[in-house]
PLY file of the C-alpha trace (Angstrom):
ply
format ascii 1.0
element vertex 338
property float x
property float y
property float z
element edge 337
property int vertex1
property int vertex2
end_header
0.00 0.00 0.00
1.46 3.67 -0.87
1.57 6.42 1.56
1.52 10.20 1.19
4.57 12.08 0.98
5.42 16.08 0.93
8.97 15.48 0.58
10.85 13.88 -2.51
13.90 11.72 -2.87
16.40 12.51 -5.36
15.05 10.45 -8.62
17.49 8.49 -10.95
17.89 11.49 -14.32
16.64 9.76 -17.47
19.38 10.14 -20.17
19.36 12.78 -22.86
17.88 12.04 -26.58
16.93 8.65 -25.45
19.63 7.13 -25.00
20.17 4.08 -22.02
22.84 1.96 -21.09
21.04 -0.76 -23.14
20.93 1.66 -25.97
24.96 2.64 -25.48
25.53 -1.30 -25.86
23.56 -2.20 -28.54
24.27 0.26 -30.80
27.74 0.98 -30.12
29.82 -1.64 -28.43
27.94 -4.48 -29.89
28.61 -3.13 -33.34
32.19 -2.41 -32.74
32.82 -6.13 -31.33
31.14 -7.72 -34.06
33.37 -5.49 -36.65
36.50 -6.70 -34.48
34.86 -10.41 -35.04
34.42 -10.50 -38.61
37.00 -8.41 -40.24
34.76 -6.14 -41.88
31.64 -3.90 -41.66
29.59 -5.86 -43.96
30.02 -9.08 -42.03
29.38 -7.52 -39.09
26.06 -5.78 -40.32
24.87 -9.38 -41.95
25.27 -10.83 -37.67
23.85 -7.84 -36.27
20.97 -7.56 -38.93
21.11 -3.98 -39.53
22.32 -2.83 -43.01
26.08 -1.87 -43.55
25.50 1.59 -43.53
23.52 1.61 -40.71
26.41 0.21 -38.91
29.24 2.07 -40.38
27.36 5.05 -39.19
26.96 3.97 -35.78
30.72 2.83 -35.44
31.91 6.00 -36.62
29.59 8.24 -34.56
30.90 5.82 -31.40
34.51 6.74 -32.52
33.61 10.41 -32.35
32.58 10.01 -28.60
35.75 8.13 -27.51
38.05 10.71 -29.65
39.87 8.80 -31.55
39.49 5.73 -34.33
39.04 2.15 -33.65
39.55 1.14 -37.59
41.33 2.72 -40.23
39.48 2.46 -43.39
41.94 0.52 -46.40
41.28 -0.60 -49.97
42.27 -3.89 -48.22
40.45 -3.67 -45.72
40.02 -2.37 -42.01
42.50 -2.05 -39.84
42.24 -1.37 -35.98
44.32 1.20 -34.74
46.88 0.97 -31.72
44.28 2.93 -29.37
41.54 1.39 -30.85
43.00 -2.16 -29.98
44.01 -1.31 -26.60
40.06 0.07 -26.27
38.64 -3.56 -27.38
41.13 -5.12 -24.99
40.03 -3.40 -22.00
36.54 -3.47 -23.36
36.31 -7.60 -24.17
37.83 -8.27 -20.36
35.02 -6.35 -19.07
32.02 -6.68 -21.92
29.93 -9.43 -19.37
30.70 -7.90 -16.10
29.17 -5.01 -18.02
25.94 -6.53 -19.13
25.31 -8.62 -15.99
25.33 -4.76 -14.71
23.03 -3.13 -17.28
20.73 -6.33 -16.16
20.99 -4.95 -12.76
20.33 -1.55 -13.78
17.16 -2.63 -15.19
15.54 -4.73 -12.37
16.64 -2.22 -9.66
14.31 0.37 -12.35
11.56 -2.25 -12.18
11.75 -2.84 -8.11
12.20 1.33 -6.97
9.43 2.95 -5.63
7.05 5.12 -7.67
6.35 8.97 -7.08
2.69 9.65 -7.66
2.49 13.56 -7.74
-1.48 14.56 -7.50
-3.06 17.96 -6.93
-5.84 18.01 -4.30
-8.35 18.50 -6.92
-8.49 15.77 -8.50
-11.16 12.79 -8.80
-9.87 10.34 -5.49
-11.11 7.33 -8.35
-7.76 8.26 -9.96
-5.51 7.52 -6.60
-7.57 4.55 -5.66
-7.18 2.91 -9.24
-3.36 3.62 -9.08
-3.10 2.10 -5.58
-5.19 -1.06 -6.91
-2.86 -1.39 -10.32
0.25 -1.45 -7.78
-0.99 -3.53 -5.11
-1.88 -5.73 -8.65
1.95 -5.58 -9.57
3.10 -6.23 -6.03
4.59 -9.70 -6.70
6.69 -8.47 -9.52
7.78 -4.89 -8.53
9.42 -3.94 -5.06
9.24 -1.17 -3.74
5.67 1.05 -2.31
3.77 3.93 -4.27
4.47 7.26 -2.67
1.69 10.25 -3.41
3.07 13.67 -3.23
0.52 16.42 -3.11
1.74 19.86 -4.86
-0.25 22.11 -7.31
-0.15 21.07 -11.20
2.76 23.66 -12.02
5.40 22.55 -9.26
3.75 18.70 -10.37
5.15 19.45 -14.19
8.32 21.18 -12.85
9.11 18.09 -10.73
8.02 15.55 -13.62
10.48 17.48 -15.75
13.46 17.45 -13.75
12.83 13.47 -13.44
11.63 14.05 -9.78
8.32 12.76 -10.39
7.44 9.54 -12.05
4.51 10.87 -13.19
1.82 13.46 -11.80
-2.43 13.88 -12.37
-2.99 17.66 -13.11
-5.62 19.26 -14.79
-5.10 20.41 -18.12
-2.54 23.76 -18.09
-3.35 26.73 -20.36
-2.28 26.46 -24.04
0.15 29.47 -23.20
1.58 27.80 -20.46
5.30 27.36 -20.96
4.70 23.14 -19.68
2.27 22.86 -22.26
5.07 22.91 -25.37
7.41 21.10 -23.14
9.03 18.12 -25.87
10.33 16.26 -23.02
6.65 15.56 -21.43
4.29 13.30 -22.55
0.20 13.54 -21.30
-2.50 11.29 -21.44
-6.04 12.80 -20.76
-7.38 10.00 -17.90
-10.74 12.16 -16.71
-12.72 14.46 -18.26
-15.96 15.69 -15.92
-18.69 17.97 -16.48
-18.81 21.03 -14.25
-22.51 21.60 -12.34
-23.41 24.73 -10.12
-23.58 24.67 -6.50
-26.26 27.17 -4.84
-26.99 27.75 -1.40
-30.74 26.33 -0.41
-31.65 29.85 0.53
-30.42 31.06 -3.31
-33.70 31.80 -5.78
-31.83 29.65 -8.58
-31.87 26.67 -5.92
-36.13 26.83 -5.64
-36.57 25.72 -9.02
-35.37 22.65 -11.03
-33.97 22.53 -14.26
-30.59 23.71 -15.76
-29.04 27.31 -14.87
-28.43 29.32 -17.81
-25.30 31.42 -17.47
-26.40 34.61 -17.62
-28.34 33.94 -14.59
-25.01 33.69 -12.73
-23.99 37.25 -13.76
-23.63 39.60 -10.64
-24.07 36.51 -8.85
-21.68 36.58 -5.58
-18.77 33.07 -6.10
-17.00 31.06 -4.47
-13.38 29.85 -6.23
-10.69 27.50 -5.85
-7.59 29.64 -4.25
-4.80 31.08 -6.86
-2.39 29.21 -5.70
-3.87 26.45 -7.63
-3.48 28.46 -10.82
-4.84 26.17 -13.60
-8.20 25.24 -11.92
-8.51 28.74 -10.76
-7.61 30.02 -14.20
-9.66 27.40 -15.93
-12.88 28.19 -13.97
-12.39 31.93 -14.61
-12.09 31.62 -18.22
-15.20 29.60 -18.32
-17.31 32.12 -17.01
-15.85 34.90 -19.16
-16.09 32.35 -22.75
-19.47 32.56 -21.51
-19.80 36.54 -20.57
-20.04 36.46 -17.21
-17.22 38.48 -14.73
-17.02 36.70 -11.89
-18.11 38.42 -8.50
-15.26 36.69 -6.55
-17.11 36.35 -3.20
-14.67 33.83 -1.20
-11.47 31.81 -2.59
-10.86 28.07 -1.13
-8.23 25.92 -0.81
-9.57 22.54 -1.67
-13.30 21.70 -3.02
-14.98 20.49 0.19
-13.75 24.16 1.68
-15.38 25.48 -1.46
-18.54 23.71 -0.98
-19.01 24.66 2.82
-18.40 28.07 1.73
-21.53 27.49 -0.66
-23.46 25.96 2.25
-22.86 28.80 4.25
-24.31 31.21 2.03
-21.12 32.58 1.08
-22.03 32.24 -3.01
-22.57 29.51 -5.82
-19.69 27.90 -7.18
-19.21 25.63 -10.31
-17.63 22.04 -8.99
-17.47 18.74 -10.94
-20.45 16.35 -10.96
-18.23 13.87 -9.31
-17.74 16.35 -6.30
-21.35 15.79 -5.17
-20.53 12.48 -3.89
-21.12 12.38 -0.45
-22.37 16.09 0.78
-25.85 15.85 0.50
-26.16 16.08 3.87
-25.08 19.61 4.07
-27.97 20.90 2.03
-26.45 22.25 -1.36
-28.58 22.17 -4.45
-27.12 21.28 -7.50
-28.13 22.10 -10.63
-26.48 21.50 -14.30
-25.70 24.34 -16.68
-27.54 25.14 -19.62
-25.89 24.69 -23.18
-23.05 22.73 -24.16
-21.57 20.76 -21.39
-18.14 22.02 -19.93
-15.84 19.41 -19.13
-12.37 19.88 -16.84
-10.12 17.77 -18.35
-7.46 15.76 -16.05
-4.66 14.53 -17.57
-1.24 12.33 -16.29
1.58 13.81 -17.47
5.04 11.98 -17.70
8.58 11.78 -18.85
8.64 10.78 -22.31
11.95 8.13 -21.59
10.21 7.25 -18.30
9.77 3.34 -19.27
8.44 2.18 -15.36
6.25 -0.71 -15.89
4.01 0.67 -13.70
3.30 3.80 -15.54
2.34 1.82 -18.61
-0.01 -0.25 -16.46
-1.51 2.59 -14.97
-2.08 4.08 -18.25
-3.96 0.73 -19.10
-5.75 0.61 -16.56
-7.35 4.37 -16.69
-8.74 3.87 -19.76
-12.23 4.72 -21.07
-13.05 1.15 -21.64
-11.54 -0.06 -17.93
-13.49 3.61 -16.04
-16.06 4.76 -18.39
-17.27 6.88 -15.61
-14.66 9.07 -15.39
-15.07 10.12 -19.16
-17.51 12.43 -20.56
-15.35 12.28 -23.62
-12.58 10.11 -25.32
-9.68 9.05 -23.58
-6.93 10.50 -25.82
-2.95 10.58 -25.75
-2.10 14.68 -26.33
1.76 15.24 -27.32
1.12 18.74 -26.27
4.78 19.73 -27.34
3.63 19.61 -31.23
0 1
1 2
2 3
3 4
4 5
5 6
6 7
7 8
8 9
9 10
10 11
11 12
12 13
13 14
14 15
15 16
16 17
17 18
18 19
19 20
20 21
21 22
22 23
23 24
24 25
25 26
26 27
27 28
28 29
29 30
30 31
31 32
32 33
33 34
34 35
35 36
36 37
37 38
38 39
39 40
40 41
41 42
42 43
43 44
44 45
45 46
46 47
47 48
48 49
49 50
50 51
51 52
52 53
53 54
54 55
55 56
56 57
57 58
58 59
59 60
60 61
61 62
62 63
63 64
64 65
65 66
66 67
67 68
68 69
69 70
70 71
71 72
72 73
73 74
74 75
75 76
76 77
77 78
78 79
79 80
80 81
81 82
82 83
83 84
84 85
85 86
86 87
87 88
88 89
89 90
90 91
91 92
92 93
93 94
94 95
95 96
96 97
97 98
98 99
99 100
100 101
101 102
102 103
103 104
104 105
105 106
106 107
107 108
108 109
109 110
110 111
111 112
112 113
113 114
114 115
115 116
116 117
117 118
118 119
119 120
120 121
121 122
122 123
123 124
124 125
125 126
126 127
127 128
128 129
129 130
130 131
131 132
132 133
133 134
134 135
135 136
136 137
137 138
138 139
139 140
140 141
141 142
142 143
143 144
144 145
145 146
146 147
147 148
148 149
149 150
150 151
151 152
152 153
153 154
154 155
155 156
156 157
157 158
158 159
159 160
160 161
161 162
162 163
163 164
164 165
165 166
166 167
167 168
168 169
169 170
170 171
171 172
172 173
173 174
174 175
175 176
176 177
177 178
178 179
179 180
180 181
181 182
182 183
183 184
184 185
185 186
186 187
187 188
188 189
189 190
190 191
191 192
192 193
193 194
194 195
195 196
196 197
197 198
198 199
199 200
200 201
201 202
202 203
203 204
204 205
205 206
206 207
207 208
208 209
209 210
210 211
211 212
212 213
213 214
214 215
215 216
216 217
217 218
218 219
219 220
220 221
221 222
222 223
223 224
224 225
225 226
226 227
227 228
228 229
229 230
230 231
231 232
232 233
233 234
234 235
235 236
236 237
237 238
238 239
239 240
240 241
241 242
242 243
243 244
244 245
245 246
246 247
247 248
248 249
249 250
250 251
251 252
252 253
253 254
254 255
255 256
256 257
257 258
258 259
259 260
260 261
261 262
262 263
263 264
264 265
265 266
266 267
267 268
268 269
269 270
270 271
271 272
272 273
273 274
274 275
275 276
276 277
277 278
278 279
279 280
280 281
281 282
282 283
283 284
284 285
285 286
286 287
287 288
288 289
289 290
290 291
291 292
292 293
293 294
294 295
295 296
296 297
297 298
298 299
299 300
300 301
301 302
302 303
303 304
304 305
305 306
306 307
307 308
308 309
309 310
310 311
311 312
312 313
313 314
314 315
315 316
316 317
317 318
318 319
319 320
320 321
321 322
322 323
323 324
324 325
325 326
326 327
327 328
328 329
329 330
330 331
331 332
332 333
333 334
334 335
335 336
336 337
């Protein structure tokens, strides 16, 4: 079972443009060793089944990183230099100790705990699927889920800088700098209809029926704090899309703050359908908005070399066809950097 967490370990850095120690092997010492083998580039492409210039390439971008050349090119063939065979030398003595510690590498990635960044906004169906999909993995990856509550900027920051595995937020501003970010990658997991919440004593709470939205202008509100900027933002834009300043009555923290605000007479404030759950003994009336339906989108944003298994499970397992409910629209994967 995870646990909640406001402080962060120091994460393992993904490596640049990609590339992993498997990568580094693969493409580089693997191709150099079989060129060493064989006697000659072509022979060596034919065992490693990538064409010849494929793996001339490769060997000579490899040769560029050490700083020197491992073959010299000849009519007669290829020859290895005097660095380049004291490089193989050291390189075949240590080539399996190597591997058996890229193996290692690996499972100690598989077994590490996962950070779960969240803001406090967010549908609690999303936490108590990703606890379920872990406790799921338990027999094959060590290690406990840790949730770490921030809002969704510091969330992206932290994903960013590899100090997050990955985080739920809801879905930034398009001129938000994290939006174009090429090193992110988001995946929409909720999308949920906003509803008004009025007061009993409010005149738009003694009839039924949908509120139209200019019957909210002048109309006194209640809001989620700044410091949560994109639900904040997202909320205020919404009202003026639909010409209607908001009367800012009363800012909250969280959205149970926000609806005791509303039960107190405070104002009306719009909250997610899913935020009902559970209040109706405090005597709000809820009624849905008139027109098209708008949605708050909740996405999961990750690092796009972040290759956990559990991420990709948890992906899986928030899908429209595995939560249906927590979808007013189609699950979609947004690369948000094109």
């Amino acid at each position: 079972m995870g646990s909640a967490s406001n402080s962060l370990p120091l994460r393992p850095q993904h490596t640049g443009a990609g590339i992993t120690l498997d990568y580094l092997i693969s493409r580089n010492l693997k191709y150099v060793l079989a060129v060493d083998e064989k006697g000659s580039f072509t022979a060596a492409a034919k065992t490693c089944y990538v064409s010849q210039p494929a793996l001339s390439k490769s060997v000579q971008e490899f040769e560029k990183v050490l700083g020197f050349p491992i073959f010299m090119r000849t009519p007669q063939g290829i020859i290895k230099t005097a660095q380049g065979s004291a490089f193989l030398q050291r390189v075949r003595k240590g080539f399996h100790q190597l591997l058996a510690a890229v193996e290692w590498v690996e499972t100690a990635r598989e077994n590490r705990d996962f950070l779960l960044g969240t803001t406090p906004h967010v549908n609690p169906r999303l936490i108590s699927t990703a606890r379920s999909v872990f406790d799921e993995m338990a027999a094959k990856v060590k290690g406990k889920l840790e949730i770490y509550t921030a809002p969704s900027q510091e969330l992206l920051a932290k994903v960013e800088a590899c100090r997050l595995d990955a985080a739920f937020i809801h879905l930034p501003p398009a001129d938000q700098p994290y939006f174009h970010k090429p090193q992110l990658q988001f995946v929409t997991v909720a999308t949920e209809r906003l509803a008004v919440a009025l007061p009993p004593s409010h005149a738009l709470a003694q009839r039924h029926g949908p509120v139209n939205w200019q019957e909210l202008r002048r109309q006194p509100m209640v809001i989620i704090s700044k410091n949560y900027a994109y639900l904040h933002n997202f909320i205020v834009s919404v009202c003026r899309r639909h010409g209607i300043e908001p009367e800012l009555q009363s800012d909250a923290m969280h959205m149970p703050q926000a609806i005791d605000l509303v039960g107190a007479g405070i104002g009306f404030a719009l909250i997610r359908e899913c935020d009902r759950r559970g209040i109706g003994a405090r005597r709000i009336r809820f009624r849905q908005l008139a027109g098209d339906p708008v949605q708050l989108e909740t996405l999961m944003a990750y690092h796009r070399e972040n290759r956990a298994p559990f991420l990709f499970a948890l992906i899986a397992a928030l899908s429209p066809g595995k939560h249906p409910s927590l979808f007013s629209s189609r699950n979609r994967c947004l690369n948000l950097s094109a």
